[in-house]
C-alpha positions in Angstrom: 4.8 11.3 -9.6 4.8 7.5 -9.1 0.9 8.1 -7.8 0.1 9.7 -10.9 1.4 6.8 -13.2 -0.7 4.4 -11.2 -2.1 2.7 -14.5 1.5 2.2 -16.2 2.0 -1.5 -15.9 5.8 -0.6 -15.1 4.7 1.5 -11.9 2.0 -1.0 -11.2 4.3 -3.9 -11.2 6.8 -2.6 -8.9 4.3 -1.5 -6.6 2.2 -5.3 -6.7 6.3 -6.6 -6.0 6.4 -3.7 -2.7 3.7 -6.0 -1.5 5.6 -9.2 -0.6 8.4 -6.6 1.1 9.5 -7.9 4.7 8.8 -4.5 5.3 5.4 -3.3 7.1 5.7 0.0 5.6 6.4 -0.5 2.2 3.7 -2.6 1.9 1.5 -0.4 3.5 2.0 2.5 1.3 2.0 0.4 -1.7 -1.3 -0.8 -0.7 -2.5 2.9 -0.8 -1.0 3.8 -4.0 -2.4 0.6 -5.5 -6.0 1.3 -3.6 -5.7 5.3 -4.6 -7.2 6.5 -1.8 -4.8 8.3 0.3 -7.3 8.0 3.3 -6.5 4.4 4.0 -3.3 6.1 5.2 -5.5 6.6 8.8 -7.0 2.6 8.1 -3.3 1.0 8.4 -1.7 4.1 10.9 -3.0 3.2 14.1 -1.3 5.2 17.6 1.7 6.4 14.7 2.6 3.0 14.0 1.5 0.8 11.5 -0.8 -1.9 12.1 0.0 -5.3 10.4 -3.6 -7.0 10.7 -5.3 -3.3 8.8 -2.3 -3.8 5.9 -3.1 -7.8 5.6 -6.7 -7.0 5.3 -6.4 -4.4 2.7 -3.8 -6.7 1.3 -6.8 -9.3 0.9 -9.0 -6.6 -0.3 -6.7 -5.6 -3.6 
């Protein structure tokens, strides 16, 4: 549902805020809800963890 309202500044905003989270993966996801492309899921999952340096980078990206 949340993906789907992507362009409703509401939904936006809180996901732009899950971006400064302390946690990796909030931010991770939010990246790929904000990027909408669901196979950056496989850019920032590296050996079933998430990988900090990928989520920065696509962090820079947005």
């Amino acid at each position: 549902m949340l993906q789907d309202r992507r362009g409703d500044p509401a939904v936006k905003g809180l996901y732009e805020q899950a971006l400064e989270s302390p946690t990796l993966m909030i931010r991770a996801i939010a990246l790929i809800v904000l990027h909408g492309d669901i196979d950056l899921w496989s850019v920032v999952m590296v050996d079933n963890e998430f990988n900090e340096e990928a989520v920065a980078r696509l962090k820079d990206e947005y």
